[in-house]
CHARMM internal coordinates of N, CA and C (Angstrom, degrees):
IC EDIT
DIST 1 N 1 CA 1.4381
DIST 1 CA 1 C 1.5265
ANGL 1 N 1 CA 1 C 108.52
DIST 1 C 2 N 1.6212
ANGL 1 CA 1 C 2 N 108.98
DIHE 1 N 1 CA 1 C 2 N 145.70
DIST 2 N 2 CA 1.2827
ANGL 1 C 2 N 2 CA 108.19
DIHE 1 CA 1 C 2 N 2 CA 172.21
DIST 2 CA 2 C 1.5374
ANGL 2 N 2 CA 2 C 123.81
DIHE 1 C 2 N 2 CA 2 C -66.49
DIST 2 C 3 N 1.5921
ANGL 2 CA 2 C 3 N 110.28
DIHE 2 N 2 CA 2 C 3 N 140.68
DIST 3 N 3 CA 1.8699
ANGL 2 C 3 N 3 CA 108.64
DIHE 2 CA 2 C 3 N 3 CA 179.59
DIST 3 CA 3 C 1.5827
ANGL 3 N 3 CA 3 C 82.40
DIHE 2 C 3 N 3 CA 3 C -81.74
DIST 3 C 4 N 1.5648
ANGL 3 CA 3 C 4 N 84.20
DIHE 3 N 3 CA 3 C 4 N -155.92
DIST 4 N 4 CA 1.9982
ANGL 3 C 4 N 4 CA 126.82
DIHE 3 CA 3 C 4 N 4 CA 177.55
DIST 4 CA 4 C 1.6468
ANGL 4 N 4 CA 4 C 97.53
DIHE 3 C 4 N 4 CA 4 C 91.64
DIST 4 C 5 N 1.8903
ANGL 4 CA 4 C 5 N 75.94
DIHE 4 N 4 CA 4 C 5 N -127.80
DIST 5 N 5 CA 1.8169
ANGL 4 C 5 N 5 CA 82.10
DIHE 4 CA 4 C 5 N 5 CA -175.44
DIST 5 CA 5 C 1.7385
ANGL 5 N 5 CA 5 C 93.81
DIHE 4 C 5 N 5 CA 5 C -109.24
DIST 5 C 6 N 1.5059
ANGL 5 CA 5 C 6 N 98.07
DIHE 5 N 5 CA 5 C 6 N -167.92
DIST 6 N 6 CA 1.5409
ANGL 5 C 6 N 6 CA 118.33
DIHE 5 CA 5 C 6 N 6 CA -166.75
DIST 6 CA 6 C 1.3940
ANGL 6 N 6 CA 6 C 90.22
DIHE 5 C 6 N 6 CA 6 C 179.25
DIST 6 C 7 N 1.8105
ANGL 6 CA 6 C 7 N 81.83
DIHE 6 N 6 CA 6 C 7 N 151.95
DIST 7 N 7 CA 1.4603
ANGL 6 C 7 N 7 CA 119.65
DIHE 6 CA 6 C 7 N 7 CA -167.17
DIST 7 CA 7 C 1.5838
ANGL 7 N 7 CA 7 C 93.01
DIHE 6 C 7 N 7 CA 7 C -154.53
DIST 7 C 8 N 1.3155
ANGL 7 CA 7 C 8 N 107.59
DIHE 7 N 7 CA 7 C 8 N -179.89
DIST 8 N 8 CA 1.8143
ANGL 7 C 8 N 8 CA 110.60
DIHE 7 CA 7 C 8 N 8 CA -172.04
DIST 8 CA 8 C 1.6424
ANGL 8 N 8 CA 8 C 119.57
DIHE 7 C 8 N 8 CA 8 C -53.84
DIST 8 C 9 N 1.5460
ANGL 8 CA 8 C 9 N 83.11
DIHE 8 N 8 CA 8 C 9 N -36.92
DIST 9 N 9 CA 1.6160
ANGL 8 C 9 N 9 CA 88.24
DIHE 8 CA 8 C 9 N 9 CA -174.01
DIST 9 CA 9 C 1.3008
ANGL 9 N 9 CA 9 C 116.81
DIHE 8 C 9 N 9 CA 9 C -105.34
DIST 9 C 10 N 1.3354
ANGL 9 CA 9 C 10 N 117.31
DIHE 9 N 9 CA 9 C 10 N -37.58
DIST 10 N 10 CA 1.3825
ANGL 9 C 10 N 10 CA 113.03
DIHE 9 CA 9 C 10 N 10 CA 174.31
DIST 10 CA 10 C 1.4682
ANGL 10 N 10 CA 10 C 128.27
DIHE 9 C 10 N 10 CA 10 C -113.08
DIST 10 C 11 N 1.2452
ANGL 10 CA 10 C 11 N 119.71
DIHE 10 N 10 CA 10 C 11 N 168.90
DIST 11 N 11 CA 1.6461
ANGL 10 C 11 N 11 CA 121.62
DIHE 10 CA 10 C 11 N 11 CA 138.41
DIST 11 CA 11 C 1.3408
ANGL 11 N 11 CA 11 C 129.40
DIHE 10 C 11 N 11 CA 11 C -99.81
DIST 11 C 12 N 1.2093
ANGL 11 CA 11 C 12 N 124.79
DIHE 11 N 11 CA 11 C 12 N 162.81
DIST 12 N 12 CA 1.0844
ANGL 11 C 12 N 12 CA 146.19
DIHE 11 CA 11 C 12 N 12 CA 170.85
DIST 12 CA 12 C 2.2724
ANGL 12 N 12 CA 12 C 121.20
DIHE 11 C 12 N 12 CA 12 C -101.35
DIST 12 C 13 N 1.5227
ANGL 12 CA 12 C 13 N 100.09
DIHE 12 N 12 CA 12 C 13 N 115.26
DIST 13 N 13 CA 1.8781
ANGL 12 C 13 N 13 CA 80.38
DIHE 12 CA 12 C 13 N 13 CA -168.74
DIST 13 CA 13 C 1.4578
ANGL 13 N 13 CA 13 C 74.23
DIHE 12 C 13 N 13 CA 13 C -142.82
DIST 13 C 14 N 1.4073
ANGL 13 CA 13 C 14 N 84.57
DIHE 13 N 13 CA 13 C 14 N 148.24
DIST 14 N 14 CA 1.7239
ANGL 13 C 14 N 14 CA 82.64
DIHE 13 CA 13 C 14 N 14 CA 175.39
DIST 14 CA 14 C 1.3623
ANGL 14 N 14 CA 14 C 104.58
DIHE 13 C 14 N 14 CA 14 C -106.72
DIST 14 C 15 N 1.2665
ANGL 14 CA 14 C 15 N 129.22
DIHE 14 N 14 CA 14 C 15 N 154.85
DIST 15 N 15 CA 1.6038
ANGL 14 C 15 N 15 CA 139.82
DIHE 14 CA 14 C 15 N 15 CA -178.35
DIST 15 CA 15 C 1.9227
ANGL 15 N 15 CA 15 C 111.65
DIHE 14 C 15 N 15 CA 15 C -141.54
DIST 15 C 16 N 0.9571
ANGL 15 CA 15 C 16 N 82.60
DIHE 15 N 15 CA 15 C 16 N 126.67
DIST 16 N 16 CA 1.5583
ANGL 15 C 16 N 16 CA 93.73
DIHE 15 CA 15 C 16 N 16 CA 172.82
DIST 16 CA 16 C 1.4406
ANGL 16 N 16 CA 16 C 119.50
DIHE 15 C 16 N 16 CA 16 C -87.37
DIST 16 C 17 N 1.6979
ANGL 16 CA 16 C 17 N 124.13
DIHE 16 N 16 CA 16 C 17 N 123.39
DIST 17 N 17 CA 1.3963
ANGL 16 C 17 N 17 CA 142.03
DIHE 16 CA 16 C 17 N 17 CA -178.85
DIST 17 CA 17 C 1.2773
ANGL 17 N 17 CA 17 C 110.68
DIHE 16 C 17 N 17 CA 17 C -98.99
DIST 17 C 18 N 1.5734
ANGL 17 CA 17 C 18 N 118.87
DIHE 17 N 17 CA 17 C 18 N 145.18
DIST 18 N 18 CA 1.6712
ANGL 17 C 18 N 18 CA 112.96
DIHE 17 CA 17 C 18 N 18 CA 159.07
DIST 18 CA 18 C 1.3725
ANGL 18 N 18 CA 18 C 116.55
DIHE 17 C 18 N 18 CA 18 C -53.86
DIST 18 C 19 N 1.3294
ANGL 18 CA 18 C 19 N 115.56
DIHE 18 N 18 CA 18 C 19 N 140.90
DIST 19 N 19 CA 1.5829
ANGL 18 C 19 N 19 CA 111.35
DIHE 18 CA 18 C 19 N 19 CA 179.98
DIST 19 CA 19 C 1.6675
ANGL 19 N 19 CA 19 C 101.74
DIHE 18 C 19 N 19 CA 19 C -50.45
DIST 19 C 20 N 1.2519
ANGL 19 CA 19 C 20 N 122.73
DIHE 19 N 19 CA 19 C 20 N -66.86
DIST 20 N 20 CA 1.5407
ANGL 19 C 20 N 20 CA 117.89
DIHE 19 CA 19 C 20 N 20 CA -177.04
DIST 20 CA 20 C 1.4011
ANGL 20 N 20 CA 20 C 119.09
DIHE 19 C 20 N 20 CA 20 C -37.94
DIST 20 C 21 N 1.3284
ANGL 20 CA 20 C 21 N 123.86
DIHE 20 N 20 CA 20 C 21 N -48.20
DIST 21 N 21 CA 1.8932
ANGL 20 C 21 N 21 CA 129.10
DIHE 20 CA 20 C 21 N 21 CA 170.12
DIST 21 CA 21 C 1.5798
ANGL 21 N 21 CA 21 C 93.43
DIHE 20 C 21 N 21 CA 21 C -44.38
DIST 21 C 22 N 0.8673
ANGL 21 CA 21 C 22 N 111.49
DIHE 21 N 21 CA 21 C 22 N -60.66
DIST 22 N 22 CA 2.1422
ANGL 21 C 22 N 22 CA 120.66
DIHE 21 CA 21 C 22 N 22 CA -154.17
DIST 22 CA 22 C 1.7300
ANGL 22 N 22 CA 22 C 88.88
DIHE 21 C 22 N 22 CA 22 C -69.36
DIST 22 C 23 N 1.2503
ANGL 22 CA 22 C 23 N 153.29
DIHE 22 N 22 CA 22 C 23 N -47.15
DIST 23 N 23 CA 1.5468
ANGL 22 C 23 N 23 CA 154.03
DIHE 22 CA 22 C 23 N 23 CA 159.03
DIST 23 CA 23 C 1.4906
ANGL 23 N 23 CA 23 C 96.60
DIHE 22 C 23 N 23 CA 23 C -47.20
DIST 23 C 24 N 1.0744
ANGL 23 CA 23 C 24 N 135.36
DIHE 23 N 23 CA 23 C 24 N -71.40
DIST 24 N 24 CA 1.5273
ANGL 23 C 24 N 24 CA 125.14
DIHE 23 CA 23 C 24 N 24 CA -177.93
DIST 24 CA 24 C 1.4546
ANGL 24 N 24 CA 24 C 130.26
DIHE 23 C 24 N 24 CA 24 C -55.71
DIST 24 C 25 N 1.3670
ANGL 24 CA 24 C 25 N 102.44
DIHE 24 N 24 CA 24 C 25 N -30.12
DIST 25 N 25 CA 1.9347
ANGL 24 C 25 N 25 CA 111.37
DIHE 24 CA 24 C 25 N 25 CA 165.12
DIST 25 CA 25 C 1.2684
ANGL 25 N 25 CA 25 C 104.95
DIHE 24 C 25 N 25 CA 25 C -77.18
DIST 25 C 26 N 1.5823
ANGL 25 CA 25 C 26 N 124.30
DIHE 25 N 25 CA 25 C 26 N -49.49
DIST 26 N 26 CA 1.7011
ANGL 25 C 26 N 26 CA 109.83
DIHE 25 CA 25 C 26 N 26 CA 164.88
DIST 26 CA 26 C 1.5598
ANGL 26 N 26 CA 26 C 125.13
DIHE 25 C 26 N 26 CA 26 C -52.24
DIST 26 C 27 N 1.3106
ANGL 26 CA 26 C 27 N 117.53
DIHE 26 N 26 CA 26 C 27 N 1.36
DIST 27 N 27 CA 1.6678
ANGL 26 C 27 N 27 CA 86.39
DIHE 26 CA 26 C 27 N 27 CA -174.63
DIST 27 CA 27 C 1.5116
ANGL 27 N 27 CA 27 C 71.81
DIHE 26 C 27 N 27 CA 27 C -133.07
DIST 27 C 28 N 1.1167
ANGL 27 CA 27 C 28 N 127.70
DIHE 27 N 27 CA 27 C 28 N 9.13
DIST 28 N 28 CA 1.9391
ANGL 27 C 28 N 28 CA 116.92
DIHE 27 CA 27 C 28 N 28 CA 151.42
DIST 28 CA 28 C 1.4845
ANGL 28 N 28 CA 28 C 115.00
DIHE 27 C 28 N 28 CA 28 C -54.00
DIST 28 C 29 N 1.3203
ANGL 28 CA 28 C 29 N 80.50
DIHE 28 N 28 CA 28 C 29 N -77.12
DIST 29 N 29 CA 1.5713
ANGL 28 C 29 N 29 CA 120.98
DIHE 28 CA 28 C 29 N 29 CA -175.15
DIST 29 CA 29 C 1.7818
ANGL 29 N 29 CA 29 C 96.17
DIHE 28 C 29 N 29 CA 29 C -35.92
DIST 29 C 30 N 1.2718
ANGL 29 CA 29 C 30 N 102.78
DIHE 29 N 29 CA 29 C 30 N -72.70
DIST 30 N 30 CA 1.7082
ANGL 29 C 30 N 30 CA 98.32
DIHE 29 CA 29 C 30 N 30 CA -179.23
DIST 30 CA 30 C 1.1875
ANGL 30 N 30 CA 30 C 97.28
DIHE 29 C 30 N 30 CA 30 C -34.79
DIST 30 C 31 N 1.3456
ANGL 30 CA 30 C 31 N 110.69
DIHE 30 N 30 CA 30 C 31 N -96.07
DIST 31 N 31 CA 1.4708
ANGL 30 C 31 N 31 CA 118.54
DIHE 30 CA 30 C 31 N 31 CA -179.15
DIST 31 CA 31 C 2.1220
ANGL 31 N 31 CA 31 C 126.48
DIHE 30 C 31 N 31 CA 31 C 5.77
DIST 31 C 32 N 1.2404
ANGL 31 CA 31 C 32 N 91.49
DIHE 31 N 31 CA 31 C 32 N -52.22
DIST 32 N 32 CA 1.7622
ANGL 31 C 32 N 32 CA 103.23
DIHE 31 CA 31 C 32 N 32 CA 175.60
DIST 32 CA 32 C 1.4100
ANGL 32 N 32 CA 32 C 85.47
DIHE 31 C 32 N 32 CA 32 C -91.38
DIST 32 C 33 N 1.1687
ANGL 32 CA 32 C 33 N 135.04
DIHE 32 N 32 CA 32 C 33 N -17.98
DIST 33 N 33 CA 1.7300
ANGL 32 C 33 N 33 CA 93.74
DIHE 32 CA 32 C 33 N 33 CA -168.60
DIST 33 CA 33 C 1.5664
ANGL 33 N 33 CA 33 C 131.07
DIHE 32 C 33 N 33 CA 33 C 108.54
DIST 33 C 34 N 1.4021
ANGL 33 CA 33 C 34 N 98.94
DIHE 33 N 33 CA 33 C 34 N -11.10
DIST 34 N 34 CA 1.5555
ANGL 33 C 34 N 34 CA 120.51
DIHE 33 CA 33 C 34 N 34 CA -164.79
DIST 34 CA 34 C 1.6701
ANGL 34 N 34 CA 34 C 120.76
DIHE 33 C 34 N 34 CA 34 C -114.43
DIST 34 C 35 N 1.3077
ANGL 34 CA 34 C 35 N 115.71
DIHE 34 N 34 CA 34 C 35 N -174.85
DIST 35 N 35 CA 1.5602
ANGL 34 C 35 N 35 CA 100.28
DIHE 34 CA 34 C 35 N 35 CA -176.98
DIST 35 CA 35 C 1.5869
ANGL 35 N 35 CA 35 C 89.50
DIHE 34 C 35 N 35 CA 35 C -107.67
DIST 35 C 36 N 1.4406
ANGL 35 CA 35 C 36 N 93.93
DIHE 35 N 35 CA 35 C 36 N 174.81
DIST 36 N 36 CA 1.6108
ANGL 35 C 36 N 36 CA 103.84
DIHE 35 CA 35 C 36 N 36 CA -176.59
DIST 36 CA 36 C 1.6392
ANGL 36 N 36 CA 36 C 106.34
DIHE 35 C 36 N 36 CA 36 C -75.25
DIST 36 C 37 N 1.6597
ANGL 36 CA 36 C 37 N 122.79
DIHE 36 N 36 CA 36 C 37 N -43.86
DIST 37 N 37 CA 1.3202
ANGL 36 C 37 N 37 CA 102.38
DIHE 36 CA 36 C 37 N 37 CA 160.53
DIST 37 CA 37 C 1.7007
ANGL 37 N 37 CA 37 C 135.71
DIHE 36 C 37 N 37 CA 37 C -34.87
DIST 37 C 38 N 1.4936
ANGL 37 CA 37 C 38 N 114.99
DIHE 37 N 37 CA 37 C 38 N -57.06
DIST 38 N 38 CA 1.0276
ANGL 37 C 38 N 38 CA 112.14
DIHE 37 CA 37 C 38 N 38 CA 166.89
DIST 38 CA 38 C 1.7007
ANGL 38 N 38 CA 38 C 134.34
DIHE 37 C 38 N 38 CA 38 C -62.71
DIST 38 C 39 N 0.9545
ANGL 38 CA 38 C 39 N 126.57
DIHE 38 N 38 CA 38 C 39 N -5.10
DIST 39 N 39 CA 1.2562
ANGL 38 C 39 N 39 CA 151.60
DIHE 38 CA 38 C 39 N 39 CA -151.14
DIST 39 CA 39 C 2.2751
ANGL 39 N 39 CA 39 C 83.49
DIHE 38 C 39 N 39 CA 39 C -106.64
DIST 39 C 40 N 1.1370
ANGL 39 CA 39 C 40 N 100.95
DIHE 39 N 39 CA 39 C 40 N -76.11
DIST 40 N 40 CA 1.5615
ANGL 39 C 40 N 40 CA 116.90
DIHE 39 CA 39 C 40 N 40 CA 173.01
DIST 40 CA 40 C 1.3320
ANGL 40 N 40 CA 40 C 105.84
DIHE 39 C 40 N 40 CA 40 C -25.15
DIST 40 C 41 N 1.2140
ANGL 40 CA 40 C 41 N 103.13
DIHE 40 N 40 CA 40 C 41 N -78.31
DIST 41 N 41 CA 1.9220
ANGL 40 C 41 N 41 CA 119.79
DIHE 40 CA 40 C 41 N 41 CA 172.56
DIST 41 CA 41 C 1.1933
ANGL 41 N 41 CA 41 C 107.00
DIHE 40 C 41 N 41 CA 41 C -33.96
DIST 41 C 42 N 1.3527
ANGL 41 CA 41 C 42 N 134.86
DIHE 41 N 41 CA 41 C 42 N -51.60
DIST 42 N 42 CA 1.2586
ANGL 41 C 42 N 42 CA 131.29
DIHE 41 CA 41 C 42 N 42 CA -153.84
DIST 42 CA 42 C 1.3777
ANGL 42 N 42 CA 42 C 90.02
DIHE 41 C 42 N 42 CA 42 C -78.07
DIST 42 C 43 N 1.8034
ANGL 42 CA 42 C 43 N 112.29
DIHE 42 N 42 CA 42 C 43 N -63.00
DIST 43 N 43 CA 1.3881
ANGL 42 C 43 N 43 CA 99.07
DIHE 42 CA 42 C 43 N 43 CA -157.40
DIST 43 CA 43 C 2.1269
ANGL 43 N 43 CA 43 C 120.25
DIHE 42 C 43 N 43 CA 43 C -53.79
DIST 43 C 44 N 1.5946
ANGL 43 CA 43 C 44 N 79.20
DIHE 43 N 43 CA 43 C 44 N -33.43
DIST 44 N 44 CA 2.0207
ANGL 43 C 44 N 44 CA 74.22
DIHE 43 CA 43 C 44 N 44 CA -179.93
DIST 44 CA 44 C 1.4888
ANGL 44 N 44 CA 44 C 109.20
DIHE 43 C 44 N 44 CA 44 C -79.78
DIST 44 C 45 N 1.2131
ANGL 44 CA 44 C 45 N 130.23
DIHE 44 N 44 CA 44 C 45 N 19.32
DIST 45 N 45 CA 1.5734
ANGL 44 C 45 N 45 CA 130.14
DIHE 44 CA 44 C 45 N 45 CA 176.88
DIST 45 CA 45 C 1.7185
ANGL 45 N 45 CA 45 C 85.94
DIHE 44 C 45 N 45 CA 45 C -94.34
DIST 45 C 46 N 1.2702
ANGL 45 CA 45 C 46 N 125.95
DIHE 45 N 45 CA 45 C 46 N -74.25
DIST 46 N 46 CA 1.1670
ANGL 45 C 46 N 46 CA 136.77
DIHE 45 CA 45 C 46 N 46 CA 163.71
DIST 46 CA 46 C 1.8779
ANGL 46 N 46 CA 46 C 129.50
DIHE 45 C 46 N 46 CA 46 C -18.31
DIST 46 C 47 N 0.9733
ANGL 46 CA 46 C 47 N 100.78
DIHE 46 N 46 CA 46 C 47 N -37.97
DIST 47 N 47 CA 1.6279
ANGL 46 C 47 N 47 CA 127.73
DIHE 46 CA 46 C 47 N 47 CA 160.77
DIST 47 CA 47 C 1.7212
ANGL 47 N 47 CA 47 C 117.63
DIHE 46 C 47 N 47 CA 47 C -62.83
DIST 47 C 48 N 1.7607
ANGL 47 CA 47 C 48 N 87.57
DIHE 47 N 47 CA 47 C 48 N -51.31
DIST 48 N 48 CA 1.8580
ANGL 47 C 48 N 48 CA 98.92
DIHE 47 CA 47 C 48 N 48 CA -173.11
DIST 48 CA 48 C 1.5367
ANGL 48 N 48 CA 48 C 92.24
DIHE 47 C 48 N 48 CA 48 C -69.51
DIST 48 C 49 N 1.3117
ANGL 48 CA 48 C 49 N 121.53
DIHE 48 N 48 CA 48 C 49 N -47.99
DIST 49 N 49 CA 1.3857
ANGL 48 C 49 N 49 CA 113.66
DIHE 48 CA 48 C 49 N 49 CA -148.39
DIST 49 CA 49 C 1.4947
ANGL 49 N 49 CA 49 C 109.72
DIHE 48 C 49 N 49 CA 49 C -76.06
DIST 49 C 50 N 1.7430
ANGL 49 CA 49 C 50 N 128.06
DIHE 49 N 49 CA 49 C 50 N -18.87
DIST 50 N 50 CA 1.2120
ANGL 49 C 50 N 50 CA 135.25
DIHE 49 CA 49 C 50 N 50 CA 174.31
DIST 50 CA 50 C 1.6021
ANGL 50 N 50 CA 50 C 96.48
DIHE 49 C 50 N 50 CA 50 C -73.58
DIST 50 C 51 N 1.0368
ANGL 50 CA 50 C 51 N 95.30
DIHE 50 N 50 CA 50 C 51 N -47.00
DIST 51 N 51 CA 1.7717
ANGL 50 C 51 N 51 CA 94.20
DIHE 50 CA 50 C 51 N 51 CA -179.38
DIST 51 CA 51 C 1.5403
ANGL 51 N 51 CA 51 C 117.35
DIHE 50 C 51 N 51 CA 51 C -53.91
DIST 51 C 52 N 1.1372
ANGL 51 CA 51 C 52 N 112.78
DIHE 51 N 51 CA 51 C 52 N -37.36
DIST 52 N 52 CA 1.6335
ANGL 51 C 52 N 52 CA 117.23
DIHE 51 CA 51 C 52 N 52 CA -175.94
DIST 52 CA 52 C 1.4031
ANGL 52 N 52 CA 52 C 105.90
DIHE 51 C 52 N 52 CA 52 C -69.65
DIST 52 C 53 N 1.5974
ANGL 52 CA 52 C 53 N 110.55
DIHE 52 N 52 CA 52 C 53 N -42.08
DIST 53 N 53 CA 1.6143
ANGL 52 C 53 N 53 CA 100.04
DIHE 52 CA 52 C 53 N 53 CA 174.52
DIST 53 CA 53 C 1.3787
ANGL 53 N 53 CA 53 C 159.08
DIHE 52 C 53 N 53 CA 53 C -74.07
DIST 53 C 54 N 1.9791
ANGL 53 CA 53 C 54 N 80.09
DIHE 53 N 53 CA 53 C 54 N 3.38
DIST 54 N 54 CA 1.6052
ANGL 53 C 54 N 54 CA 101.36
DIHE 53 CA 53 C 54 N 54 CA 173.25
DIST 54 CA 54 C 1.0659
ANGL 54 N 54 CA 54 C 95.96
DIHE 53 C 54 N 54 CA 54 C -95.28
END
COOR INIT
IC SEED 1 N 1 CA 1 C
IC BUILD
């Protein structure tokens, strides 16, 4: 289970990125329009769901 904080819907965990990954999700993220949190979410929703189909 996730630590930090919590609220109804979420948690909060902190995770550490290579500086270069975290520069490449920022100029994604710009790119779509979005924040880098959401951008994160998407990609590991995207991850689970390939995963579920094997």
């Amino acid at each position: 289970m996730a630590t930090g904080y919590k609220n109804n819907k979420s948690f909060t965990k902190g995770i550490r990125f290579p500086h270069e990954l975290i520069e490449k999700i920022d100029e994604q993220s710009q790119k779509e329009n979005t924040n880098f949190s959401a951008w994160v979410i998407s990609a590991c929703r995207e991850k689970l769901a390939k995963l579920d189909k094997k």
